[in-house]
N, C-alpha and C positions, 0 to 999 in steps of 0.2 A: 541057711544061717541058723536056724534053728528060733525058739525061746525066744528074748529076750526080756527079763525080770526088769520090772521098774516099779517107782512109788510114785505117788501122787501125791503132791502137799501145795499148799497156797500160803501168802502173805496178806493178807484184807483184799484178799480175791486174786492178788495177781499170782496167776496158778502155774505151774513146773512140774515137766513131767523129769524124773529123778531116774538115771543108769549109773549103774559104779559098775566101772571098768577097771576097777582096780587087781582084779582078778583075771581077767578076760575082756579082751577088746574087739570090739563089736562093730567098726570101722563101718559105720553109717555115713552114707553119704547125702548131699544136699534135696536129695527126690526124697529118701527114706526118712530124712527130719522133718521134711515137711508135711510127708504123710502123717507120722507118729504127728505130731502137732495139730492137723488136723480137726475140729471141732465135727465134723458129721461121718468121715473116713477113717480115724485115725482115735487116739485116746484123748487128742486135744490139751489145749497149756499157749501160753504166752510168750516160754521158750523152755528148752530142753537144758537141764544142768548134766554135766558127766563127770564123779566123782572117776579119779584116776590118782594114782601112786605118785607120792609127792618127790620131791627133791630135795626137801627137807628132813631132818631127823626130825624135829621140832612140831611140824604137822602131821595133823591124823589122814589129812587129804587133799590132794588138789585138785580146784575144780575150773570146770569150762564151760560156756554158755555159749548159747544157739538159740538166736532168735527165731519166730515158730515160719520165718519166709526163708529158712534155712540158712540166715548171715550170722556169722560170727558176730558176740558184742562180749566187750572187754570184761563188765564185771553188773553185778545182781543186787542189789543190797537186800530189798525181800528173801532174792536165793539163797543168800550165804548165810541168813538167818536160820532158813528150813534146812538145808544144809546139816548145821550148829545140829538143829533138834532129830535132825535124824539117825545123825550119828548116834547123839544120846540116846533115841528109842533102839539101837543096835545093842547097845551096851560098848559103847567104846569110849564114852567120856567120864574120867576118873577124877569126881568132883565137878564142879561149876565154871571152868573155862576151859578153852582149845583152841588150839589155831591152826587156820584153815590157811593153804597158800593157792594165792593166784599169781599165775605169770612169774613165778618166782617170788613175788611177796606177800611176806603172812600177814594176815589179819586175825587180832585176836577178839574170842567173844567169851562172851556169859551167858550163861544159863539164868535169867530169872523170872521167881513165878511157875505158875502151869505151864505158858507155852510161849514166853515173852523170850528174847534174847535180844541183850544188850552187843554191839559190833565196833569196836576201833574201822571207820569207816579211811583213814588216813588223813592227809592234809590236801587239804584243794590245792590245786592246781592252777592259774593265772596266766603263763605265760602264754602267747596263740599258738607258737610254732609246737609245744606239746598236749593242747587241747583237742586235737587241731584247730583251726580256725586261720584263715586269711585274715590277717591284720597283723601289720606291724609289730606295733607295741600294747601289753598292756593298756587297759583302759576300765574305768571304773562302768562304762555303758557305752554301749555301741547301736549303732542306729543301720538299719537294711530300709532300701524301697520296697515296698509291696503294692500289689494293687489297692489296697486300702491305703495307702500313705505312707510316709515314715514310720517303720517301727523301732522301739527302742528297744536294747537287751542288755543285760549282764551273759557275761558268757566266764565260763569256770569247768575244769575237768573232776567229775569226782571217781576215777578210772576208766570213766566214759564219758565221752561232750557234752553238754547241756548248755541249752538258752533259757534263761527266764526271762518274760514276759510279764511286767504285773499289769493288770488288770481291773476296773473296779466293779464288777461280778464275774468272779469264775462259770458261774453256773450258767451265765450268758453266752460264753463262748462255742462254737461251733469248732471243736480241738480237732477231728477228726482234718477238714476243709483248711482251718488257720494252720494247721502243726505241718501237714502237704506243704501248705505254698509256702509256712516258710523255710522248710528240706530244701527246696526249688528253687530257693535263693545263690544254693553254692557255699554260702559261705564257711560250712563246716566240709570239706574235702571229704571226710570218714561218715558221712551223717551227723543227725543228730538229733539229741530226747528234747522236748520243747517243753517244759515248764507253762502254764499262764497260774499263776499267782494273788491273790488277791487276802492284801493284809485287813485281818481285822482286829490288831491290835500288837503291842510291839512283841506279845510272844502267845501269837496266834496266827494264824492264815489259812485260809482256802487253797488247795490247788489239785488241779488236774494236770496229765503228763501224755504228750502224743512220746511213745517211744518209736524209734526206730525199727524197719524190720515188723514192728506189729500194729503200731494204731495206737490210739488211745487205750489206756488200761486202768482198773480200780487203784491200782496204787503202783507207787514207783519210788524205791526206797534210797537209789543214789537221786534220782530227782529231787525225791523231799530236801534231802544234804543239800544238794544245789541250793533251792529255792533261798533254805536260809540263811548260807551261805552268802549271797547274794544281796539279799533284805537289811544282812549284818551288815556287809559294806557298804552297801547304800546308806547307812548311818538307820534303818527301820524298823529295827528285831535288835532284840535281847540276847542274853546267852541260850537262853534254852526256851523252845519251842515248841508248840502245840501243832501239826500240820494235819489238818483235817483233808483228806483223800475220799472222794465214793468209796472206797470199799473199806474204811476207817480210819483212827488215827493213828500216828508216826509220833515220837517227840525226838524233836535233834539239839546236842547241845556243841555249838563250837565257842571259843573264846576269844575268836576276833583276829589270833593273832596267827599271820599265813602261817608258818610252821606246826600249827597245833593241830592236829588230828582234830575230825568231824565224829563225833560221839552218836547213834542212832541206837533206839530202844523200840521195837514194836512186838507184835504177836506173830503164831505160825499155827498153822491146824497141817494137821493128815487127813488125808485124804482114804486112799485104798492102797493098796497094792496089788499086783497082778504080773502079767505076760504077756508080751505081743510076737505076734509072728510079721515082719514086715519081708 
């Protein structure tokens, strides 16, 4: 196979390793991602983004994610940030916005600051049959057994499934152990990224994210949307948000109302870049 060139960039740690195949397709398969992924064998990351040739006129790229257990997952919001900025360190963004398409829909961002990009994140999600999620009808909170007891959730797709959990110390939780048993449950068909949340004030909160496919991670940028998402309809949060993550902060701003696109604004660094031979 030869080469293959990739970047290295992260979002408040949660780190991607970057291939554009927009040229050349490199038809990596599920062994080969998860080697590249990798943290002692491999170049290591949280998941694998692959910029490829859109279907759009309108986008400079579309892209795909690979969780680093080599599972597909729908969509990135740290990613599509880095994404955003690396285009621009290419020299392919002509001014301060672009859109990037997933799965056929674009998302549009900005450039602002040194290394901040603002992202039209879309409009959450609610129904179960397209989150997925086993359950009827809509529901403002939903409750699973687990072996600690009833747990209660918000559940909401923000191109990917999520349960939030609030909490009242995130930093108490054992995410890694709670975010497992509650995958184990079933009740997301496709998986799911698990939220635990904990509000400290109507436009603040703590949260950590077990995602799918990888574990616990410093940040998680359709998570953070979830969370406040979530907190909004619970009547708990504001418009616009403070979401403090271990590897730093997110701010989300939605406006309560389903149809309204989820607003996200964080930072991005680069990392290196380089060539692997897998």
């Amino acid at each position: 196979m030869g080469a293959i060139p990739f970047c290295k960039m992260h979002g408040l740690g949660n780190d991607f390793v970057i291939i554009d195949q927009r040229a050349r397709d490199f038809a990596l398969g599920p062994a080969a991602l998860k080697k590249l992924a990798d943290r002692r064998y491999g170049v290591g990351c949280d998941q694998i983004l692959f910029l490829e040739r859109p279907d759009s006129a309108e986008a400079l790229a579309r892209y795909r994610v690979v969780n680093s257990d080599g599972s597909p997952a729908e969509h990135c919001g740290n990613g599509i940030r880095c994404v955003a900025r690396l285009l621009a360190r290419r020299g392919e963004v002509a001014g301060e916005q672009l859109t990037v398409e997933i799965d056929s829909r674009l998302f549009t961002l900005f450039l602002t600051g040194d290394s901040a990009v603002k992202v039209d994140m879309g409009a959450p999600v609610f129904e179960p049959e397209l989150i997925p999620l086993n359950e009827s009808r809509p529901q403002d909170s939903y409750s699973v057994p687990t072996a600690d007891g009833e747990v209660e959730f918000g559940a909401v797709s923000m191109g990917n499934p999520h349960a939030v959990i609030e909490v009242p110390d995130s930093s108490a939780v054992d995410v890694p152990v709670k975010g497992a048993a509650f995958q184990a449950t079933g009740r997301y068909p496709r998986g799911v990224n698990v939220g635990f949340m904990q509000i400290l004030g109507d436009d603040d909160i703590r949260l950590r994210v077990f995602e799918r496919g990888v574990g616990e991670t410093p940040a998680c940028g359709t998570g953070a949307c979830a969370a406040v998402v979530i907190g909004r309809c619970w009547g708990r949060l504001s418009g616009r948000v403070r979401v403090q993550l271990p590897g730093g902060d997110l701010f989300i701003e939605w406006s309560g109302r389903e149809n309204d696109a989820v607003w996200m604004t964080g930072p991005t660094e680069f990392v290196f870049e380089g060539k692997v031979y897998l």
